[in-house]
C-alpha positions in Angstrom: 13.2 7.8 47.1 10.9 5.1 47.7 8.8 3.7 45.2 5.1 3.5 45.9 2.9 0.7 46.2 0.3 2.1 43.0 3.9 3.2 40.9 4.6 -0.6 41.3 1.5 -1.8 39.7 1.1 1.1 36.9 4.7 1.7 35.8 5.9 -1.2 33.7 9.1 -0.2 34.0 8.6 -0.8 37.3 7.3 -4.5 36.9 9.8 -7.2 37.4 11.8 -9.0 34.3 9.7 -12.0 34.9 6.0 -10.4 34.9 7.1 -8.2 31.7 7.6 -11.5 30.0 4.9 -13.0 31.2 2.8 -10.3 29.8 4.6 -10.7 26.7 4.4 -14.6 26.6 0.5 -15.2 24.7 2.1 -12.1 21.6 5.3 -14.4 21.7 3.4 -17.9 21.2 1.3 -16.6 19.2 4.1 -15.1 16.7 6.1 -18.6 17.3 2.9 -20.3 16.1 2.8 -18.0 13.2 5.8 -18.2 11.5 6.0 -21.6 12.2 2.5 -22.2 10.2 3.4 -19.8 7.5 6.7 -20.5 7.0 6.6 -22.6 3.5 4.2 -19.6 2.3 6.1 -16.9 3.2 9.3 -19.4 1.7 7.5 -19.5 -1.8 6.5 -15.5 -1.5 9.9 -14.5 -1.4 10.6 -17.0 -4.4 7.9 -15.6 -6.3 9.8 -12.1 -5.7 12.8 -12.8 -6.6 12.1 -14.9 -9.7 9.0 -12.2 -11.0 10.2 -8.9 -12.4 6.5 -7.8 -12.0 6.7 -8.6 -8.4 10.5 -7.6 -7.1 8.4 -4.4 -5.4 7.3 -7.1 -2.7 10.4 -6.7 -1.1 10.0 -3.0 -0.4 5.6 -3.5 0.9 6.7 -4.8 3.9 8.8 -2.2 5.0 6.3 0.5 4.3 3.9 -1.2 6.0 6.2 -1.4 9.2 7.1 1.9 9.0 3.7 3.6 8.9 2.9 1.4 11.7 5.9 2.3 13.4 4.6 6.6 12.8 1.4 5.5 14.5 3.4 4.1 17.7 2.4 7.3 19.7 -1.4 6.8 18.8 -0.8 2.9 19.5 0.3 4.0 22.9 -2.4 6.5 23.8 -5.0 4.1 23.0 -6.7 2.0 25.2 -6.8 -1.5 25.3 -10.3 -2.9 24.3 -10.1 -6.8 23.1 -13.0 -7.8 20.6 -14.7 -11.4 20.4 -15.0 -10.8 16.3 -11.0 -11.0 16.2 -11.1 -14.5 17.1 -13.9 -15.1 14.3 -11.5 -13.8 11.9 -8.6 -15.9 13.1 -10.9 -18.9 12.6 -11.5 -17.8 9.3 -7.9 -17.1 8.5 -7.0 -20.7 9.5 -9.5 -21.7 7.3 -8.3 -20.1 4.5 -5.2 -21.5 4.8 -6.2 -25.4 5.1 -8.0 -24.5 2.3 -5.6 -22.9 0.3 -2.9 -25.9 0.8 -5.6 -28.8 0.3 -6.4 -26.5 -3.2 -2.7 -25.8 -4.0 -4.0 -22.1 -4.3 -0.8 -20.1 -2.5 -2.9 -16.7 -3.3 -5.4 -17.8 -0.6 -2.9 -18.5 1.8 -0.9 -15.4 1.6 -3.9 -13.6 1.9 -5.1 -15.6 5.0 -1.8 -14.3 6.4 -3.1 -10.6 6.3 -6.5 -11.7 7.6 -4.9 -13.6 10.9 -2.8 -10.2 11.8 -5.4 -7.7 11.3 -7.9 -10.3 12.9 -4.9 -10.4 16.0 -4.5 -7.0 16.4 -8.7 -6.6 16.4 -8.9 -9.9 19.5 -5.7 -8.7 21.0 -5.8 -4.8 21.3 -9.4 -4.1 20.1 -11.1 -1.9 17.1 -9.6 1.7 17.7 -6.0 -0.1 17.8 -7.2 -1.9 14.6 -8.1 0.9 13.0 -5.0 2.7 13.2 -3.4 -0.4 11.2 -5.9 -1.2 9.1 -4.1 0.4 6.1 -0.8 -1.0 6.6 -2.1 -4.3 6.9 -4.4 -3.8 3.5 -1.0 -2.1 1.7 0.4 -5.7 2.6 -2.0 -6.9 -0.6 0.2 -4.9 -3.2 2.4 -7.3 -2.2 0.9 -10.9 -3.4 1.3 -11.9 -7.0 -2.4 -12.3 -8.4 -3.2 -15.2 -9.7 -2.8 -16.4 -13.4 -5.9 -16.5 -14.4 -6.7 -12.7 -12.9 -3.3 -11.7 -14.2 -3.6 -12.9 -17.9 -6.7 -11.4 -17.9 -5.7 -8.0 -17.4 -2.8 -8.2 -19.1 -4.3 -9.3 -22.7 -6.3 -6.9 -23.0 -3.9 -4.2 -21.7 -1.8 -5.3 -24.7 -4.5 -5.1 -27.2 -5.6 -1.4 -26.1 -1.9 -0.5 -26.0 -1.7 -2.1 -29.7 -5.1 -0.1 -30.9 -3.6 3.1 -29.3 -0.7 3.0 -31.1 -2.2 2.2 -34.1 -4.4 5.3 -33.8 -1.7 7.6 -33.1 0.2 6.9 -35.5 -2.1 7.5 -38.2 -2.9 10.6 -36.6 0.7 11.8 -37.7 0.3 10.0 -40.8 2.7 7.1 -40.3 1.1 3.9 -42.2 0.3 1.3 -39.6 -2.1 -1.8 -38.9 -2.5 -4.1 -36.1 -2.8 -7.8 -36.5 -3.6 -8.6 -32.7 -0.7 -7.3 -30.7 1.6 -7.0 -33.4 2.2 -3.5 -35.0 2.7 -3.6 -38.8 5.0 -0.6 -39.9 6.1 0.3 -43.4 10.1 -0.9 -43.0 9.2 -3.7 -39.6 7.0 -4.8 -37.0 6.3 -4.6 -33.4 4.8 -7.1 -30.9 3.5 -5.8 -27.4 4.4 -9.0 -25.7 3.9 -9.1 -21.8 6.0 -7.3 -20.7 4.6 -4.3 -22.4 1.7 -4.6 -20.7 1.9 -2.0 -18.1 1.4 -4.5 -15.9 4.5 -3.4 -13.7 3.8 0.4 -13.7 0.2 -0.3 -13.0 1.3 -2.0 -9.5 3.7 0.7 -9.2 1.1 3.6 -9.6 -1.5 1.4 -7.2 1.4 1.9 -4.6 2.1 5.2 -4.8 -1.4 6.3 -5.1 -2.7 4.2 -1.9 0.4 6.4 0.2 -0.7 9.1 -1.6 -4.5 9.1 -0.7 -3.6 7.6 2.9 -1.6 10.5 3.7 -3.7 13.9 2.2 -6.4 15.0 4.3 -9.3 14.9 2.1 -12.9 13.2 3.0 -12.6 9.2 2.6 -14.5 8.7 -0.8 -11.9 11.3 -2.6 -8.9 9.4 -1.1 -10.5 6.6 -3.0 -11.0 8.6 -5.9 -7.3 9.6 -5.9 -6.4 6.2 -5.8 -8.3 5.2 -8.7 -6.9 7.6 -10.8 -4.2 5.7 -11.0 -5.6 2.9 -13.3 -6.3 4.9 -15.9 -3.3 7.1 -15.7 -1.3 4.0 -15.9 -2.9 2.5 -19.1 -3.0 5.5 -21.2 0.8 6.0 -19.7 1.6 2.7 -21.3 0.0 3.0 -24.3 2.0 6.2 -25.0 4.7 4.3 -24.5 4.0 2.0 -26.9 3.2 4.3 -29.4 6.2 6.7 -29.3 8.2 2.9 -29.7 6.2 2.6 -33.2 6.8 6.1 -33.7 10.9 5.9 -33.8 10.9 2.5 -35.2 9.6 4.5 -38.0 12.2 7.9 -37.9 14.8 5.8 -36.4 14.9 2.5 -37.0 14.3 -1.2 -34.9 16.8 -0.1 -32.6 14.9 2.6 -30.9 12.3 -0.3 -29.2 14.8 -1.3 -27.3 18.3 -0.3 -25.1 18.2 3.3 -23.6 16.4 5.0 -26.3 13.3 2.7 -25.4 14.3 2.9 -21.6 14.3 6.9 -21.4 11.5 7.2 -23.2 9.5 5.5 -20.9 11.1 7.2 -18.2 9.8 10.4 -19.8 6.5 8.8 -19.6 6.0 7.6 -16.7 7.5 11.1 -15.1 4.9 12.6 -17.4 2.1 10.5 -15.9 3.5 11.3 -12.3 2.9 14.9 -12.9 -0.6 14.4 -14.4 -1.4 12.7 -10.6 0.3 15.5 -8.9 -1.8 18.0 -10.5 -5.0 15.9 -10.4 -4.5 15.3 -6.7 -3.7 19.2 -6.5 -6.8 19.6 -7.8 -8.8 17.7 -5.3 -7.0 18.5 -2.5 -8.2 21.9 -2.8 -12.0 21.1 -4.0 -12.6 18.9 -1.2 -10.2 20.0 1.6 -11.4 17.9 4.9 -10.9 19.3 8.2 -9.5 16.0 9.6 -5.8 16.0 9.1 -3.4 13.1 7.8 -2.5 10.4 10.3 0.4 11.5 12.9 3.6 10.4 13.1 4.0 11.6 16.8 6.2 9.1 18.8 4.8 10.1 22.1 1.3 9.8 23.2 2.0 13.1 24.4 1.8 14.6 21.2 -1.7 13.4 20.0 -3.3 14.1 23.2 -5.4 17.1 24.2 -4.1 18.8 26.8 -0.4 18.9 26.4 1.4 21.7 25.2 4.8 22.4 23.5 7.3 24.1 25.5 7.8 27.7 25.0 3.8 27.6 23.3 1.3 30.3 24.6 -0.9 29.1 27.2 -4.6 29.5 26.4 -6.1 32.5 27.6 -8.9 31.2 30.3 -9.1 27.5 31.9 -12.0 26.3 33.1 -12.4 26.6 37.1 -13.2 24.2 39.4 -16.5 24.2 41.7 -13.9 24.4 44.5 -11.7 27.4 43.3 -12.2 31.0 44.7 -13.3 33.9 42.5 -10.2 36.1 41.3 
């Protein structure tokens, strides 16, 4: 069988090798251009991932973000191309950032100039409604860039002192002798320091994570999903300074040992597992308080399947179609 004249022009499986790659040549440049700009940023990024044990989650961002934009391929698909002037404002301003952040030594901007040229692409290329349907992927990306220093040690200071004043008031709650001389926890037989990396600091980041897939995913109205992923915060701090505070507590029954090596490490475990089910239940809660009707985003691989007017096979047809102006009355 023949093909058509219109099946030439529509179906691009149709299209010659040459004209498929010459609709794919401006993506292709433009991804060249890119990596090619980016490339001692993204070099450093990695670095910073690899040398950080706050930050060896980056690895792991990415991939989430590819595959939720991978789930929305069907959407993707269906929608229809609609390119937007303000895209190439923000790619403007992307470069901007950039020049800025290497004349300023300031790698935090240019990482996050990165995330502002591809959701600015996507917005010039494909258009708002395509935009949208990444727009969360693209922001997840953020979890991903080490803050920098001076935001960092200022959360993590006084992270340390509220986990130290915690403690403190714990124990004496169970009548275990204790005082605090800045981070360090005076006990009876030794002491305890809540150094860095007893911040929370690293199950804060991990909580952020899981609590932005966790809102992005429940259909609830917008301004709960935010609500569920601010929950997080506080669930994380409190987690930590339980943490601390059961450290001080078998310093005391135990002995220096228990702050560190699998005593310490299963503790926290039980912690953070505790906190976990704390944001199950909260989320639980909200879910069924404020219930939307919108449902979470598909992961439909076909256009198909997003689409009104398609049906499953073997699913009941509806009862009564609408009749055309043209069709005789049964």
């Amino acid at each position: 069988m023949k093909t058509s004249p219109v099946q030439r022009e529509t179906d691009p499986v149709a299209l010659p090798a040459g004209r498929q790659l010459s609709r794919l040549a401006p993506a292709l440049v433009l991804l060249a251009g890119v990596l090619y700009a980016y490339a001692p940023v993204l070099r450093e990024l990695f670095r910073d991932w690899i040398r950080d044990p706050n930050y060896h989650h980056g690895f792991l961002v990415p991939l989430i973000s590819i595959y939720l934009i991978w789930k929305q391929r069907g959407r993707l698909r269906a929608t229809s191309r609609k390119p937007a002037l303000l895209g190439l404002l923000g790619i403007l301003a992307a470069a901007a950032l950039l020049v800025v952040g290497t004349a300023g030594a300031e790698v935090f901007t240019q990482r996050v100039s990165l995330i502002v040229l591809l959701g600015s692409s996507v917005l010039f290329l494909f258009g708002w409604r395509h935009f949208g349907l990444v727009l969360f992927p693209l922001a997840f990306l953020l979890l991903a860039i080490p803050l920098p220093y001076v935001i960092y040690y200022s959360l993590t200071g006084p992270m340390q002192s509220y986990a130290a004043k915690f403690a403190i008031w714990g124990l004496k709650g169970i009548g275990v002798q204790a005082f605090a001389q800045g981070n360090i926890i005076h006990l009876a037989g030794t002491s305890l320091e809540v150094a860095e990396a007893c911040s929370g600091i690293r199950s804060l980041y991990a909580f952020l994570a899981l609590g932005a897939l966790v809102a992005y995913a429940t259909a609830i109205p917008w301004w709960t999903r935010i609500l569920v992923f601010l929950v997080t915060i506080p669930l994380s701090i409190a987690g930590n300074a339980v943490r601390v505070w059961g450290s001080g507590l078998g310093a005391t029954l135990i002995g220096p040992e228990a702050t560190h090596g699998t005593i310490h490490e299963f503790f926290g475990l039980l912690v953070f597992a505790g906190s976990l089910i704390l944001f199950a239940i909260f989320r639980s809660i909200v879910r069924q308080l404020w219930s939307s009707g919108t449902s979470p985003p598909p992961s439909s691989s076909s256009p198909q399947e997003s689409m009104p007017g398609n049906f499953a096979p073997g699913a009941p047809l509806p009862a009564r179609f609408p009749r055309s102006k043209d069709s005789p009355p049964s």
